[in-house]
C-alpha positions in Angstrom: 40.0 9.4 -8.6 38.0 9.2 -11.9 34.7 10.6 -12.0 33.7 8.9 -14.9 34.6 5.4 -14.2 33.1 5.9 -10.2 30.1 7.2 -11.9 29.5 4.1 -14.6 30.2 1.4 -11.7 27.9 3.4 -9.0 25.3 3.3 -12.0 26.1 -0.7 -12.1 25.9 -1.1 -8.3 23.0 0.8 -8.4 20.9 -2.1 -10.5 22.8 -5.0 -9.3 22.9 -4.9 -5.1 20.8 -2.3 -4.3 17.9 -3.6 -5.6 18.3 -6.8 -4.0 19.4 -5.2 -1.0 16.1 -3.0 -0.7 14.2 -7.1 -0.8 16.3 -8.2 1.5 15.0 -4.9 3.9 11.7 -5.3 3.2 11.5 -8.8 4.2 13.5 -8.1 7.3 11.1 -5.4 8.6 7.9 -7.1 7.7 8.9 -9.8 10.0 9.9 -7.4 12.5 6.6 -5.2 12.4 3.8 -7.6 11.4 3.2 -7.7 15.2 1.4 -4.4 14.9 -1.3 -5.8 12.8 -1.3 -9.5 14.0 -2.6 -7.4 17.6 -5.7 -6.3 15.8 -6.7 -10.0 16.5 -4.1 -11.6 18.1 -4.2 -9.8 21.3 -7.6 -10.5 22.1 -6.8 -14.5 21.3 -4.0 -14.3 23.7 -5.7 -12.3 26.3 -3.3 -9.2 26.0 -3.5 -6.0 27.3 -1.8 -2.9 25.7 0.7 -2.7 28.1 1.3 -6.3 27.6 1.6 -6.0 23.6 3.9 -3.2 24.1 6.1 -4.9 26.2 6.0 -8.0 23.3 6.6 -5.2 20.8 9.5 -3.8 22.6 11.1 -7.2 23.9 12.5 -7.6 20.9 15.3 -4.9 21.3 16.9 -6.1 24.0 18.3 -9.0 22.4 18.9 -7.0 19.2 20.7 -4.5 21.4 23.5 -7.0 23.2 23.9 -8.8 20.1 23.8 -5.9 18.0 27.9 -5.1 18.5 29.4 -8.4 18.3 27.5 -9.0 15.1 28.7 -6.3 13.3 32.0 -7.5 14.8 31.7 -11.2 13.2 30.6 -9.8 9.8 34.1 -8.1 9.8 35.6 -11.1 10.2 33.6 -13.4 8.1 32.3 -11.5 5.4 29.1 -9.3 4.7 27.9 -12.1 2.6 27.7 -15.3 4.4 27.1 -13.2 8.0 23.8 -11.3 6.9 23.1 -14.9 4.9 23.3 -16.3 8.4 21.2 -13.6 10.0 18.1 -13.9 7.6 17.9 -17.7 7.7 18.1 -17.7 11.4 15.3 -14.8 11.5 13.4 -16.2 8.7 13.1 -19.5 10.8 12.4 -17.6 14.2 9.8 -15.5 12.4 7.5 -18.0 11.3 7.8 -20.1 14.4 6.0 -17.2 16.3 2.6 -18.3 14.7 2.5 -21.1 17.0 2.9 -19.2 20.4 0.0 -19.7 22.7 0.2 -17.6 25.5 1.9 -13.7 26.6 5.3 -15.6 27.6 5.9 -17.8 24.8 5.2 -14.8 22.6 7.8 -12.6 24.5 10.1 -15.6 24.1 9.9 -15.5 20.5 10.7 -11.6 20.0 13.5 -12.4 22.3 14.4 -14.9 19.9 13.2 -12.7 17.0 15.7 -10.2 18.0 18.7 -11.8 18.7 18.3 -13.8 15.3 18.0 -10.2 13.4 21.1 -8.3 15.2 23.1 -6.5 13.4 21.3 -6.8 9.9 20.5 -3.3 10.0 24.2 -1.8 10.6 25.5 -4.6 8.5 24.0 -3.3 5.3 24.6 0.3 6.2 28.8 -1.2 7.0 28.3 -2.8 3.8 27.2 0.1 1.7 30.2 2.2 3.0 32.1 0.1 1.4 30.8 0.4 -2.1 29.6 4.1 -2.7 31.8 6.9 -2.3 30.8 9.7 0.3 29.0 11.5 -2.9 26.6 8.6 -3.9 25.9 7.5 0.2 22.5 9.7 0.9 21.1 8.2 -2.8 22.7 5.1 -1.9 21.0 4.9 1.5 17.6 6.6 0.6 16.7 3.3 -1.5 17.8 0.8 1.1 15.8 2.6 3.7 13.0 2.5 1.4 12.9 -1.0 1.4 11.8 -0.7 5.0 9.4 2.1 4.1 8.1 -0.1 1.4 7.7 -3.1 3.8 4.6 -0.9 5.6 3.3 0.0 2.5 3.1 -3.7 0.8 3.4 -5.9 4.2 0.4 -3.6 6.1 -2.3 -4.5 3.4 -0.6 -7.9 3.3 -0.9 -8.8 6.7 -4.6 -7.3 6.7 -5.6 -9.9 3.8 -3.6 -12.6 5.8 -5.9 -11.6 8.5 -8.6 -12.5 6.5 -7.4 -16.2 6.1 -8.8 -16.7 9.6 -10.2 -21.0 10.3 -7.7 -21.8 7.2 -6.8 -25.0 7.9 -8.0 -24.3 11.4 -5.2 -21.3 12.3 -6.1 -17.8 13.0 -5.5 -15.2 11.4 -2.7 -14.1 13.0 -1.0 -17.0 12.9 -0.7 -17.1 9.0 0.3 -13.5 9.6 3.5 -14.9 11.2 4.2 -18.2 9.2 3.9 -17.0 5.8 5.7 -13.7 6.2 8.4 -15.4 7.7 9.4 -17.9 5.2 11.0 -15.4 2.1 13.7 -14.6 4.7 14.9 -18.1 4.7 15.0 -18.6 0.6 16.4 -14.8 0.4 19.3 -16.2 3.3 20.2 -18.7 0.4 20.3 -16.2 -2.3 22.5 -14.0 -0.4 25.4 -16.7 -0.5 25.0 -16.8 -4.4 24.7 -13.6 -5.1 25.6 -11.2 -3.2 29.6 -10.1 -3.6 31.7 -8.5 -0.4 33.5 -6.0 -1.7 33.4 -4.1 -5.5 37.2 -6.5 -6.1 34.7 -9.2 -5.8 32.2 -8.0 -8.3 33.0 -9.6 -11.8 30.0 -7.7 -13.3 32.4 -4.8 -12.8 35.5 -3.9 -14.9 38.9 -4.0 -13.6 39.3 -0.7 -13.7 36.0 0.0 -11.8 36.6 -2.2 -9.4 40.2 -0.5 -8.7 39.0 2.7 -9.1 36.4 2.6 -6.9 38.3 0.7 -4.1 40.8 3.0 -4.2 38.6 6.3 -3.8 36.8 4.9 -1.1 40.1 3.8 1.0 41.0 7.3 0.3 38.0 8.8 2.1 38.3 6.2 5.0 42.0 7.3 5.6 40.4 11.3 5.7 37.7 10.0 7.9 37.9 11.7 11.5 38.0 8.2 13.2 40.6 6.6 10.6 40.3 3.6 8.8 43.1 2.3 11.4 41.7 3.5 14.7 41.0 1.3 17.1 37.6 -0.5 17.9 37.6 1.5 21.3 37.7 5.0 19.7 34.3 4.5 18.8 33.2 4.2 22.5 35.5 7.5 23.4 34.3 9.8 20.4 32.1 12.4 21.6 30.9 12.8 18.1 30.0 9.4 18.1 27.6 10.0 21.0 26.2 12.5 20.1 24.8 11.0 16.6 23.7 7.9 19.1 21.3 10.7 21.0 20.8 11.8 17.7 19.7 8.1 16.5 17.8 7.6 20.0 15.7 10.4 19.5 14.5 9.6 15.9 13.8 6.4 16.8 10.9 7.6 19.0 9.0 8.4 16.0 10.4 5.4 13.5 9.8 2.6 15.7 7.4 4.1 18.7 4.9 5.4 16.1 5.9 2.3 13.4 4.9 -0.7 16.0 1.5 0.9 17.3 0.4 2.7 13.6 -2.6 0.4 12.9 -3.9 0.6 16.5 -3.5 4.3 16.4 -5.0 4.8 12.8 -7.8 2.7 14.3 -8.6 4.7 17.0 -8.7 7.7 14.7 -11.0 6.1 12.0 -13.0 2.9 13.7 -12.9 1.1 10.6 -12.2 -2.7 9.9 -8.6 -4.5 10.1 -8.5 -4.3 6.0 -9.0 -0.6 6.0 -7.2 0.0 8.9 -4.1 -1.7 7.6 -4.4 0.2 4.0 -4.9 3.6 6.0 -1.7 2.5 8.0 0.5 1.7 4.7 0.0 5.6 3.4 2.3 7.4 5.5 5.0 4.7 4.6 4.4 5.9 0.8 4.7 9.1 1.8 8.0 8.4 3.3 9.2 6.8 0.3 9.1 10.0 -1.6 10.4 12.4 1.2 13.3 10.3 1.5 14.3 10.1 -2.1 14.1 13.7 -3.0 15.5 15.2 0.5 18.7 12.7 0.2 19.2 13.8 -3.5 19.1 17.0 -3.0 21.6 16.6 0.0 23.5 14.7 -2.2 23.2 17.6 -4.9 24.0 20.4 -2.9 26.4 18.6 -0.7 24.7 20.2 2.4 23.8 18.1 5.1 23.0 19.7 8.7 19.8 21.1 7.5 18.7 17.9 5.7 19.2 16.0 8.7 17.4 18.4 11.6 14.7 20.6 9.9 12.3 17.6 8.7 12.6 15.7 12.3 11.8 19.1 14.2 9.0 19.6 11.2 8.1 16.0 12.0 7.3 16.9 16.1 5.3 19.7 14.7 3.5 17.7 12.7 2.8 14.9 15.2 1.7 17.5 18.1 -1.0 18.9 15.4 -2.3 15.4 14.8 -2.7 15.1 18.2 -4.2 17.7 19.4 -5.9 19.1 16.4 -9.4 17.3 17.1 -10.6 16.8 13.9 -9.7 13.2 12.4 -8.9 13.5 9.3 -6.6 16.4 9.6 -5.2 14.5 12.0 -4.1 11.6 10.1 -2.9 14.2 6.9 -0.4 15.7 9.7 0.3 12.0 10.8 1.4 11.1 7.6 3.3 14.0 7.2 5.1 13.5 10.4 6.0 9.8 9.7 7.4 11.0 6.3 9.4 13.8 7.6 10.8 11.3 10.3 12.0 9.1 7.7 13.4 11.5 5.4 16.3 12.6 7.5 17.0 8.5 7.9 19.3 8.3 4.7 21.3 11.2 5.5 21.9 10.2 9.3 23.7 7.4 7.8 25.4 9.1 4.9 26.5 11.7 7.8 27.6 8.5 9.9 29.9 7.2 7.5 31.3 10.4 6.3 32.8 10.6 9.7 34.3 6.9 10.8 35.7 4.2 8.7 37.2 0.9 9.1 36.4 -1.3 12.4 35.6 1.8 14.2 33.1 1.9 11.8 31.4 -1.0 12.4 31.5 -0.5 16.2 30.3 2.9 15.9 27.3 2.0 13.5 26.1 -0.9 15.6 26.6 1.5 18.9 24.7 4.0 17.3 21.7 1.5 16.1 21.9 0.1 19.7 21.2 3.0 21.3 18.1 3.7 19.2 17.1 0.3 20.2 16.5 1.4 23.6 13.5 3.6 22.4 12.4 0.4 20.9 13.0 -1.2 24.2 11.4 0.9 26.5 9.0 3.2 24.5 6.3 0.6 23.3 5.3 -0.6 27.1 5.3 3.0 28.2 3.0 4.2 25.0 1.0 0.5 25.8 0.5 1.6 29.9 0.0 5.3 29.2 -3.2 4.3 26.8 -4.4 1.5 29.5 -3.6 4.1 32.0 -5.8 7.4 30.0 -7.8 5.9 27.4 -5.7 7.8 25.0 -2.3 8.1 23.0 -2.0 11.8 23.2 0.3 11.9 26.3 2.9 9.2 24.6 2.0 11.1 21.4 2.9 14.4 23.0 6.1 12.4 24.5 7.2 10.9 21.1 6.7 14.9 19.5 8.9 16.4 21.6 11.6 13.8 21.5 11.7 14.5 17.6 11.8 18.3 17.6 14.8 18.1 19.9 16.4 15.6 17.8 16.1 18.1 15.0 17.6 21.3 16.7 20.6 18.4 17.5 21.0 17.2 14.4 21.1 20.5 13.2 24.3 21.2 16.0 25.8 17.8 15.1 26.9 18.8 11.7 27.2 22.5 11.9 29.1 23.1 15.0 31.5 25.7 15.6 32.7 24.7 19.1 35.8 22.8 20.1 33.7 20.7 22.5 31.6 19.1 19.7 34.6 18.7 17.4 36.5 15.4 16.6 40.0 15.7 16.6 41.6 12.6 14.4 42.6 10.0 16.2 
């Protein structure tokens, strides 16, 4: 392995994909959480009741979920760049086809189509970056893909709240231009994947030869030390333990990254009673914040090579954080320890991943990545009707708040046990 020559063409993928790959993100997620401020408006249009947004919010995982594995499966087989080409045109075209829904059931029919369109972008890219950074580089590597999503909240909140403001243009809500002009960049960005967006680093011709051999090489020979080999079979990724585990892991994250994500500006609202501009600006902060605490706590992972403590300590910090914003009673301490806990959520995002695919390689890595994400899903699934009923049902969030906080401190003392275990049970012998 040269250093040298890895370091030079991680420096060159570093300002050629990832770039384009943190667009790419940030489109995808803006189409995938504008919902959460097209409900300051839209659900009162529609007739919806929190439960009933929720349930709109959440619809969308179950068709990401059973299409999540066979996606991840195709883009094997075809090629990361014409399958996530294929995803974000489809998306792109679903996405802005939900701002002519006119009722609770063609709205739900549209996340189901939302989803199913966007499955398996998510573990695609993260498939896809395995095979261009070496284990070293991964957290870094990650941190700026992730974010891309983070970023998509910070510039898509305001956005949507200004598109908001375009209500009786041309005789559409709101809402509706919410939908249609947020949608459209994932269909022109679906083109520009198929131009420019290489498969592998052989494939890269702004890369020397002896990058692109070096690189390939040192990265086949960290698949082949992998614990689930480069040459296991697609099934070990359903019989690892290991690989379970980081699902629960993933799951229990994902109560704060997408329970606390799709219901932000309706929660920041009900802290601060301002208007849907504010509200959405307010909203955008903690994704900053996230920004930062992901990029230093995966560098420094990265740095020090340590990763257990990276991964649990700000998700258990995160559940503190969210319990104090709950319960603290004063509102703008409240939403400081909100942003705090939505930026120590994220933080432990890039090294999840990095962690991930330090551990499986090959088709087992694909499986195992879009298992993982799948399960996760299920929060996204379930958890926005329950959070939606529970504030119909109480007049508050702080039960589903209090639900979401505990969810992420035991996801930290896991996270903690994933990587630092000492017992045969939670060990993974190679396969």
């Amino acid at each position: 392995m040269n250093l040298d020559t890895n370091t030079e063409a991680v420096r060159r993928i570093n300002l050629r994909i990832l770039p384009f790959l943190m667009l790419l993100y940030l489109v995808a997620y803006i189409d995938r959480s504008n919902i959460s401020v097209a409900a300051l408006s839209m659900n009162a249009e529609l007739g919806l009741t929190s439960q009933m947004y929720g349930l709109a919010a959440g619809i969308f995982f179950a068709t990401y979920i059973v299409f999540e594995i066979p996606s991840n499966v195709l883009l094997t087989r075809f090629g990361a760049r014409r399958w996530i080409a294929r995803i974000m045109i489809t998306w792109g075209i679903v996405a802005a086809g939900m701002a002519f829904v006119s009722s609770a059931h063609q709205l739900y029919g549209m996340r189901l189509l939302l989803g199913a369109a966007e499955a398996g972008f998510t573990p695609g890219i993260i498939y896809y970056l395995a095979k261009w950074y070496p284990s070293r580089d991964r957290a870094n590597a990650m941190s700026f893909f992730y974010i891309g999503a983070a970023l998509a909240s910070v510039i898509g909140l305001p956005l949507s709240g200004l598109l908001l403001n375009a209500h009786g243009t041309l005789g559409l809500s709101g809402w509706r231009w919410v939908f249609l002009i947020e949608g459209i960049p994932a269909v022109l960005l679906g083109f520009a994947v198929l131009k420019f967006l290489p498969d592998r680093p052989k494939d890269a011709a702004w890369l020397t030869a002896g990058q692109q051999d070096s690189l390939e090489r040192t990265i086949a020979a960290e698949e082949a030390e992998a614990p689930v080999s480069h040459h296991a079979s697609w099934s070990v990724a359903f019989s690892s333990i290991r690989v379970w585990l980081l699902a629960f892991f993933w799951l229990l994250q994902a109560f704060g990254t997408i329970g606390i994500t799709l219901f932000m500006p309706l929660i920041v609202k009900n802290l601060s009673g301002g208007g849907n501009l504010a509200v959405s600006l307010l909203s955008a902060v903690p994704f900053l914040a996230a920004c930062v605490f992901m990029f230093f706590n995966s560098r420094h992972s990265d740095r020090t090579g340590e990763r257990a403590f990276h991964l649990g300590l700000p998700l258990a910090l995160a559940g503190a954080c969210l319990l104090g914003a709950t319960y603290v009673g004063d509102p703008r301490l409240s939403y400081l320890l909100l942003v705090l806990s939505v930026a120590l959520n994220w933080a432990v995002i890039p090294i999840f991943w990095a962690v991930t695919t330090e551990l499986v390689s090959g088709l087992a890595a694909a499986i195992s990545i879009a298992l993982i994400n799948a399960l996760a899903n299920v929060a996204g699934l379930a958890l926005p009707p329950v959070i939606g009923w529970i504030k119909d049902s109480t007049g508050t969030y702080d039960i589903a708040l209090t639900l979401v906080a505990s969810a992420l401190i035991a996801g930290g003392v896991l996270g903690i046990a994933i990587v630092r275990t000492g017992t045969p049970a939670l060990r993974l012998s190679r396969q």
